[in-house]
C-alpha positions as CSV (number, residue, x, y, z in Angstrom):
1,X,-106.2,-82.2,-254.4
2,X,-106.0,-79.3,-251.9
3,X,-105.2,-76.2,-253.1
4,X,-102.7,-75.2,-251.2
5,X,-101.0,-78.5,-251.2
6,X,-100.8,-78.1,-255.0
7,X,-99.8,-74.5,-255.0
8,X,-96.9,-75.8,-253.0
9,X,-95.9,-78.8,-255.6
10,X,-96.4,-76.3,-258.5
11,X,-94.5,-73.4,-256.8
12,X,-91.5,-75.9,-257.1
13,X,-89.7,-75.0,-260.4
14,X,-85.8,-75.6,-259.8
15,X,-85.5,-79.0,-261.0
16,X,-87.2,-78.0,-264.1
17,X,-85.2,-74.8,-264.8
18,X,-82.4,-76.6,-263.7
19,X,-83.4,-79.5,-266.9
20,X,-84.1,-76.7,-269.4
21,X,-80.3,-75.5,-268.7
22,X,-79.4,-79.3,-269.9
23,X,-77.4,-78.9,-266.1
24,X,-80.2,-81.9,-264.8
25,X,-77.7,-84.1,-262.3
26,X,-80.1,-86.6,-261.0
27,X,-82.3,-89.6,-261.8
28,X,-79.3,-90.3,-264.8
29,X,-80.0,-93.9,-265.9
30,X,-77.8,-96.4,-266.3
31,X,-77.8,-99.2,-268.4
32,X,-75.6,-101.9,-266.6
33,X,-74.5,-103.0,-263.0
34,X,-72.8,-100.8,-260.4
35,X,-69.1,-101.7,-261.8
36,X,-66.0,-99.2,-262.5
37,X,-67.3,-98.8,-266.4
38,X,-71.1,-98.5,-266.5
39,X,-73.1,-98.5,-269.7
40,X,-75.1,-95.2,-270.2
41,X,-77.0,-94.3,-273.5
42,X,-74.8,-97.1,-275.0
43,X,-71.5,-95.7,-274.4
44,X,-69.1,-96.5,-271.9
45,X,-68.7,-94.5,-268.3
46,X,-66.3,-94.6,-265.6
47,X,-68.1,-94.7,-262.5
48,X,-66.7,-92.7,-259.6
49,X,-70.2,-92.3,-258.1
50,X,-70.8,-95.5,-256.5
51,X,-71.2,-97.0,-252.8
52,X,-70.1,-100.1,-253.9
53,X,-66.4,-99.8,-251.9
54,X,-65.6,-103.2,-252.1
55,X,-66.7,-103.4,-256.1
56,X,-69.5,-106.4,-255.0
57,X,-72.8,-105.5,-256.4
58,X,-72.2,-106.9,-260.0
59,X,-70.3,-109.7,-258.3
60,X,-71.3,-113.1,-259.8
61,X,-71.1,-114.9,-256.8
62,X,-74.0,-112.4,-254.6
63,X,-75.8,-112.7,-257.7
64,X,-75.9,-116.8,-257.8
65,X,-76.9,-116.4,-254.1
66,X,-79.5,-114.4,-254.7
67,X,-80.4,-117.0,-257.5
68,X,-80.5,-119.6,-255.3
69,X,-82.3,-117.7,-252.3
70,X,-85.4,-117.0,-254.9
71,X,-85.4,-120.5,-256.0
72,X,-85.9,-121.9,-252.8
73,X,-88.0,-118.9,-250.8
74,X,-89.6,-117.1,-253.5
75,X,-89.3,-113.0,-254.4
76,X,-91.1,-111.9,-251.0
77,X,-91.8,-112.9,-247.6
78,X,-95.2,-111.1,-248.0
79,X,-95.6,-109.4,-244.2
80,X,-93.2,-108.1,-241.9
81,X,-90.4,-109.8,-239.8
82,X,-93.0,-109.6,-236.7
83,X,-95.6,-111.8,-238.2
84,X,-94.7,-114.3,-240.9
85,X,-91.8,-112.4,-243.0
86,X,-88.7,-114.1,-240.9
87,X,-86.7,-116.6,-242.7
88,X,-84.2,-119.0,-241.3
89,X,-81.6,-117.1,-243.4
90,X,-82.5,-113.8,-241.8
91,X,-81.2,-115.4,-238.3
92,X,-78.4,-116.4,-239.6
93,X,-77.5,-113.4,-241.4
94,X,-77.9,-111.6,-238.0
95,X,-76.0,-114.0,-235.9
96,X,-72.6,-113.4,-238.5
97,X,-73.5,-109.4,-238.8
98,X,-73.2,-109.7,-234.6
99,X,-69.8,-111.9,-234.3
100,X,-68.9,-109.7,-237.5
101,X,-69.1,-106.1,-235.3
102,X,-68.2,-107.9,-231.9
103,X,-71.6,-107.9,-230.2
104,X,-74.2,-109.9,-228.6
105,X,-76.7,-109.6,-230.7
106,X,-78.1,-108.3,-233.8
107,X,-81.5,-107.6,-236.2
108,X,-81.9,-106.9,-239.6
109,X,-84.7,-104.4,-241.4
110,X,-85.4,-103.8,-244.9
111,X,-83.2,-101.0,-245.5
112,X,-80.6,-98.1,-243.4
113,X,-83.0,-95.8,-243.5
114,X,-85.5,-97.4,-241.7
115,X,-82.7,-98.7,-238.9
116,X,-82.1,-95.3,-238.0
117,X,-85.9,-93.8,-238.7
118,X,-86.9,-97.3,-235.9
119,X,-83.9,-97.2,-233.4
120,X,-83.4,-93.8,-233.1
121,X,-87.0,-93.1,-232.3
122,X,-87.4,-96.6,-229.9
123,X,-84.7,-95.3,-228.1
124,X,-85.5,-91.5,-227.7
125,X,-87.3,-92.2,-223.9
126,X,-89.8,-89.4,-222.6
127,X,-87.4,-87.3,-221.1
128,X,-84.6,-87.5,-222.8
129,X,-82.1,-86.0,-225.0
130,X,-80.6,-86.9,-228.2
131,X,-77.8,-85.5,-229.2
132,X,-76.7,-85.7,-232.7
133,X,-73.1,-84.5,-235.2
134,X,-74.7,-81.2,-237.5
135,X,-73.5,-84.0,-240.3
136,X,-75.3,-86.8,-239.3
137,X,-77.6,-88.1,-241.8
138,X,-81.1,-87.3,-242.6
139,X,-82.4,-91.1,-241.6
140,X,-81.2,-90.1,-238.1
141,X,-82.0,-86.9,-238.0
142,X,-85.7,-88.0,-238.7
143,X,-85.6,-90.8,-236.3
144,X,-84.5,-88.5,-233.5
145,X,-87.8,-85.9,-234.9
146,X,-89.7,-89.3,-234.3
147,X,-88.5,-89.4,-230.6
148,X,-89.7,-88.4,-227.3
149,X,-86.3,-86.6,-226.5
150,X,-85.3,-83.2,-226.7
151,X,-82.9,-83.4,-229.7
152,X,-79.4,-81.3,-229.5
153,X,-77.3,-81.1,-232.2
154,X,-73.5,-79.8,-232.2
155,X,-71.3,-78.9,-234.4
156,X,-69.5,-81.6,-236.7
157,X,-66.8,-83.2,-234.9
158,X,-66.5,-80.4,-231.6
159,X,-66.0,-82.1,-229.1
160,X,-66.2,-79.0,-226.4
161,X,-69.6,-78.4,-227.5
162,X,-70.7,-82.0,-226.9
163,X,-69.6,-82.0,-223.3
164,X,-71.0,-78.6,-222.8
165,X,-74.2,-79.9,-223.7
166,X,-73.9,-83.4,-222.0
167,X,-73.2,-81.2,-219.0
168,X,-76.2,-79.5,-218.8
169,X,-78.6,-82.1,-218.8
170,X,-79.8,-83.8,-215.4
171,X,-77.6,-86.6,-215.1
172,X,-80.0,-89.0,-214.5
173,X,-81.9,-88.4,-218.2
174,X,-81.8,-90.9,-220.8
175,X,-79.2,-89.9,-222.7
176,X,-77.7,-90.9,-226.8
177,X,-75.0,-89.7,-228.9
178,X,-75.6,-90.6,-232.5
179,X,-73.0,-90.1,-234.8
180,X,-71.9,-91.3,-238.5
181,X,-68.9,-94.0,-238.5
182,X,-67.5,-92.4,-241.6
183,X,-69.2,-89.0,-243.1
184,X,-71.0,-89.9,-246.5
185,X,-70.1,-86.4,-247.9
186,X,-67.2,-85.6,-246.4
187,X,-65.6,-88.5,-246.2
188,X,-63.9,-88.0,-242.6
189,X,-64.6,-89.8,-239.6
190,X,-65.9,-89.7,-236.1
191,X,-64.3,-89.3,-233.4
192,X,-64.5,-92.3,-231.5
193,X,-61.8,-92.0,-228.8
194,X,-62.9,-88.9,-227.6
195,X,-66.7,-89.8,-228.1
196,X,-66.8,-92.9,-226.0
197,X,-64.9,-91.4,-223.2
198,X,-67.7,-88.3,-223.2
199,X,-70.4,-91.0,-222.9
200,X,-68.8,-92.6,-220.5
201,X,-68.5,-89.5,-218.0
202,X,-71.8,-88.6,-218.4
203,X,-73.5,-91.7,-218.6
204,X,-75.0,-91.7,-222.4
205,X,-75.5,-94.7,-224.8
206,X,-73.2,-93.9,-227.8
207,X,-74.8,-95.2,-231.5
208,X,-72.3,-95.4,-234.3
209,X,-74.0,-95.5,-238.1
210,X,-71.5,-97.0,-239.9
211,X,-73.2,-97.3,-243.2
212,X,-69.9,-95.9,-244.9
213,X,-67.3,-97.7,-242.7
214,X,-68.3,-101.6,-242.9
215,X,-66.2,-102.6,-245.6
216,X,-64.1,-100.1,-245.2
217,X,-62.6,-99.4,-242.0
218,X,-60.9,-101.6,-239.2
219,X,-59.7,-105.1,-239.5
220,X,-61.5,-106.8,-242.6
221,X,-63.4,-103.8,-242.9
222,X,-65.5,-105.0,-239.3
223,X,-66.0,-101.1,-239.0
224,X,-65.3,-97.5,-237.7
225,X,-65.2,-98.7,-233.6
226,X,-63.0,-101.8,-234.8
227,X,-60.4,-99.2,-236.5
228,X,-60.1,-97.4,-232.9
229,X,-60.4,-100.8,-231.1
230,X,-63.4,-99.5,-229.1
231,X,-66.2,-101.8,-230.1
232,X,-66.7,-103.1,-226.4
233,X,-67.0,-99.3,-225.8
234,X,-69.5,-98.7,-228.7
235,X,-73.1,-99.0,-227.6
236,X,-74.8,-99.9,-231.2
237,X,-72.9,-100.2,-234.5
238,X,-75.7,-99.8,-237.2
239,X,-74.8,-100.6,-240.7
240,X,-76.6,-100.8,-244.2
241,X,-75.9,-103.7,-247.1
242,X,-76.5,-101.6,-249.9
243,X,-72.5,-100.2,-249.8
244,X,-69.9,-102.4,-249.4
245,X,-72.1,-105.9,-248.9
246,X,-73.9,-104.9,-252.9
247,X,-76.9,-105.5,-251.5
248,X,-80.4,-103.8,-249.7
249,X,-81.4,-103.7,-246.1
250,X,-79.6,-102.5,-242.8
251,X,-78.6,-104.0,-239.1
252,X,-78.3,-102.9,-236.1
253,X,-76.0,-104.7,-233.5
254,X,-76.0,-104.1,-230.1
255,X,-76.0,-106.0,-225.8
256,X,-79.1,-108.9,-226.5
257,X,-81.8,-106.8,-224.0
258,X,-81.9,-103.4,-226.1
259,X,-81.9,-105.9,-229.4
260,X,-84.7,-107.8,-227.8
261,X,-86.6,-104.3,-226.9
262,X,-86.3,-102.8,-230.0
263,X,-87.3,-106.1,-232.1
264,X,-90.3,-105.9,-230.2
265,X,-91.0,-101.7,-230.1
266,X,-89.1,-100.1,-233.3
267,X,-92.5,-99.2,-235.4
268,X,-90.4,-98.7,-239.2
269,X,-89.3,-102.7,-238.4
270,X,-92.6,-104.3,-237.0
271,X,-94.8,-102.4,-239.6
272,X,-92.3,-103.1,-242.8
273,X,-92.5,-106.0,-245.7
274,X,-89.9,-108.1,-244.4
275,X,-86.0,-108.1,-246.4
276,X,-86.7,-110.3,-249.5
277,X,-84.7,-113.4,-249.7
278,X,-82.5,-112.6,-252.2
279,X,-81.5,-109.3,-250.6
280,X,-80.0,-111.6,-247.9
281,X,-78.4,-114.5,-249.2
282,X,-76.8,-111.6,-251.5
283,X,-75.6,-109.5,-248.1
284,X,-74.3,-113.1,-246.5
285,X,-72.7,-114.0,-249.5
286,X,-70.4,-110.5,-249.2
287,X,-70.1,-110.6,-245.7
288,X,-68.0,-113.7,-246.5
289,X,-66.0,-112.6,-249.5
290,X,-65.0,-109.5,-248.1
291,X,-63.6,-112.0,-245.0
292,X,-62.0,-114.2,-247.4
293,X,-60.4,-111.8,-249.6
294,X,-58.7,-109.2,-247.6
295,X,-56.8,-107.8,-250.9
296,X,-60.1,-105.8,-251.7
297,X,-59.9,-103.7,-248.9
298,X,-56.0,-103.1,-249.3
299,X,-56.5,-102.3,-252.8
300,X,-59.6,-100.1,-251.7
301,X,-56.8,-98.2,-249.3
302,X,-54.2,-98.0,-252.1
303,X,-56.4,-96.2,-254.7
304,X,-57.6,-93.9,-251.9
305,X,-54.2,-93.0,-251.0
306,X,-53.2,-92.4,-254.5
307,X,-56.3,-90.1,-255.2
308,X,-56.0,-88.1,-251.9
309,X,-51.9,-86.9,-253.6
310,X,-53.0,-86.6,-256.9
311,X,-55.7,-84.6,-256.2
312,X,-53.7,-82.3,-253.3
313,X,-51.0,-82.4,-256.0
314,X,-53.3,-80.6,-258.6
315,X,-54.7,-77.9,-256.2
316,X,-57.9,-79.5,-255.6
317,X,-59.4,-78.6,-252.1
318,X,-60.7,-82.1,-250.7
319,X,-61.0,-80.9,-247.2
320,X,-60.4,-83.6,-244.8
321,X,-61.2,-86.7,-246.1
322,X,-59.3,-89.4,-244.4
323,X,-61.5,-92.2,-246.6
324,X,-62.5,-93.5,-250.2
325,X,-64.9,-91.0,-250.4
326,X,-63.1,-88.0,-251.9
327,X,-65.3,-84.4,-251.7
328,X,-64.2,-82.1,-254.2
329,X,-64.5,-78.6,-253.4
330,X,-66.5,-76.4,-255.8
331,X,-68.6,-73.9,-253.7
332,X,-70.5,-72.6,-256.2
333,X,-73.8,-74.1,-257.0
334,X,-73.5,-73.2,-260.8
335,X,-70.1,-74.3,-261.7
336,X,-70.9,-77.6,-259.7
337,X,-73.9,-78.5,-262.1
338,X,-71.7,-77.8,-265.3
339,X,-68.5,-79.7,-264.0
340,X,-70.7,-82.4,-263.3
341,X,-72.2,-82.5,-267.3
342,X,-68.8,-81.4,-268.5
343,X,-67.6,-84.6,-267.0
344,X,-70.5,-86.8,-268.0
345,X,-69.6,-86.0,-271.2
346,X,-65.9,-86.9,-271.1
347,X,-66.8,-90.1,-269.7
348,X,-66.9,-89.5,-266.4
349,X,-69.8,-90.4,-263.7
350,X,-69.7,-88.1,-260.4
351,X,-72.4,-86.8,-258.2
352,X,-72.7,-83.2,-257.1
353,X,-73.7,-82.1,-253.7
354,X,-75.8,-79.2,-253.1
355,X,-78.1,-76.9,-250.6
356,X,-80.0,-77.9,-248.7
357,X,-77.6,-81.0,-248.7
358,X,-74.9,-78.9,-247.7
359,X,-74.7,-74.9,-246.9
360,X,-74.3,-72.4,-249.9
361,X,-70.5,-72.3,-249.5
362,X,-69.9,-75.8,-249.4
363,X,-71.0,-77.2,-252.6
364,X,-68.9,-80.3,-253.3
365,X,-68.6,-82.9,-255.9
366,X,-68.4,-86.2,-254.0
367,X,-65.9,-88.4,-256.1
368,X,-66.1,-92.4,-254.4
369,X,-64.1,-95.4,-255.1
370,X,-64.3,-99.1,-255.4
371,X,-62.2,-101.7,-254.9
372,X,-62.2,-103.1,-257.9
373,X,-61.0,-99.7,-259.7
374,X,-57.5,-99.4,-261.5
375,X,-54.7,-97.4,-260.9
376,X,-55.1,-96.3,-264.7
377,X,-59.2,-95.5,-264.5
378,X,-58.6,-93.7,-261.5
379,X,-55.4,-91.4,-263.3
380,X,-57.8,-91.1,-266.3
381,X,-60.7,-89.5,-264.3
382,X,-58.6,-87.5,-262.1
383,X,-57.1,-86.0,-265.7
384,X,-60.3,-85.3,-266.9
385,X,-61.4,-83.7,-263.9
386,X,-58.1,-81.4,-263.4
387,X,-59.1,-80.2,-267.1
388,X,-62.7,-79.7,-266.2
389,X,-61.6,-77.9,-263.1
390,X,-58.9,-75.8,-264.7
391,X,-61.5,-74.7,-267.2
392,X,-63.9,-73.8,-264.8
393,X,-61.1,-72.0,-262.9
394,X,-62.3,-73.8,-259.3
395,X,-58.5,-74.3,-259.4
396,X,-55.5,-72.9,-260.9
């Protein structure tokens, strides 16, 4: 090992200091599937720190599929989808994910990450410029470091600052705007009206990672550009099967040519192990629930609504969530940690986020919900929290 390679590893101290304090938020295993009442240590847990929106990854019916899928195709395709790894189910997966999201065309890689690390950097010409929300994720903020273009970032949601930028770059340049559907942390969501028209004036292709908003958003949860009705006006609508659909993998969906060029250039999907089979029978098999039963999302939208009161109600700053995913306002790194155990203990399962995920003074708790969540787990954890919070004196 190099020396100063390990110097660097054993220089890193936090996460031990951090387990010494019995404060350790991470890496917390559970003993059952992703449901509203996990199993941990034995005991009973209500989980509030799930992606699952639509309540699907314990689902029996995506696990039957994914049953089925191994019986007949095995555990792997064993190479990537270039070579030998694409299955007949992969293509059709892709041809509902594109009539899903209202485009041409569509292609599937093993997970969201690696969507945004392939398309972001295929797509960044020689030249170009990049310009990305200060909130976007870290997949596409790497992706755009993979590039060719000169990578501007603005601040989250300012739209002045966009055009600004926009304006000052030849107008010929190769030119993207990639920006989350619905904010993972934050919960709050782009602004597409205002976003597409920008692109339009000055000529830039407009990406939309709606890993958070499929399943959510729009018309049978189709997404953050279906909500605003500007899908024929959204370039590429990327999304990921490991939220709502209870699966692993991602898309992206876009006009046939740029889905043929980047099946054909984007190195993190040519160079990956192909999606395994029961990864997408499983994502098929949601993609269809969630069409067929249209009472998840409006429950999904009920609880939301109900949380977003109670919580205002009890002096709880949740910024400006618009979404299921609820960010409780701590801002301070300590008290975060020991809310987060304090709640664990009562019963309670929530995540905390902290720097470098977010700046000093915006240390949240990120509090998500599913579908399949009550009206009485949901008043419950709220309770418990208020208590928690109270006690902690992060509000009054």
């Amino acid at each position: 090992m190099n020396r100063a390679i390990k110097r660097n590893c054993e220089g890193y101290t936090l996460s031990d200091e951090v387990k010494d304090r019995g404060l350790y938020p991470y890496y917390r295993p559970i003993e059952s599937g992703q449901d509203p009442i996990v199993k941990m240590q034995g005991r009973d847990v209500l989980m509030f720190g799930s992606n699952s929106y639509l309540g699907l990854s314990d689902d029996p019916r995506l696990k039957e599929a994914a049953i089925a899928a191994i019986r007949k195709y095995g555990t792997s395709c064993s190479g990537s989808r270039f070579l030998n790894g694409t299955l007949d189910i992969h293509l059709e997966l892709e041809e509902k994910l594109a009539k899903l999201v209202g485009k041409e065309d569509a292609v599937t890689y093993s997970t969201g990450f690696q969507v945004n690390l392939g398309v972001v950097s295929a797509l960044g010409m020689r030249n170009g410029f990049i310009f990305l929300d200060a909130l976007d994720h870290a997949c596409i903020i790497d992706g755009s470091r993979l590039s060719f273009s000169k990578v501007l970032k603005f601040p989250h949601n300012d739209m002045t600052s966009l055009e600004r930028k926009l304006s000052q770059v030849p107008g010929d340049a190769p030119k993207m705007v990639v920006v989350d559907g619905v904010y993972s942390m934050e919960g709050d969501i782009a602004l597409l009206p205002e976003l597409t028209g920008l692109c339009e004036k000055y000529d830039a292709t407009l990406m939309v990672d709606d890993a958070h908003g499929l399943g959510v958003m729009g018309e049978c949860g189709r997404g953050t550009a279906n909500h605003f009705a500007l899908t024929c006006k959204t370039d590429l609508i990327m999304g990921t099967f490991s939220k709502s659909f209870g699966s692993l993998g991602g898309f992206i969906a876009g006009d046939r040519s740029v889905i043929n060029y980047l099946r054909h250039t984007s190195r993190s999907l040519i160079f990956s192990a192909s999606m395994p089979p029961a990864n997408v029978a499983a994502a098929s098999k949601a993609i269809d629930i969630m069409l067929e039963e249209p009472q998840r999302i409006d429950n999904l939208w009920l609880l939301t609504k109900h949380a977003h009161q109670a919580f205002r109600e009890r002096g709880f700053d949740i910024g400006h969530t618009q979404t299921p995913i609820i960010p409780l306002f701590v801002r301070d790194f300590e008290k975060c940690l020991i809310a987060v155990k304090m709640a664990l203990d009562e019963g309670v399962f929530i995540t905390p986020v902290i720097p470098p995920a977010v700046p000093e003074d915006s240390v949240i708790i990120r509090f998500a919900l599913m579908a399949t969540h009550t009206i009485e787990q949901l008043d419950k954890a709220i309770d418990i929290l208020t208590g928690i919070f109270r006690k902690l004196e992060i509000v009054k």
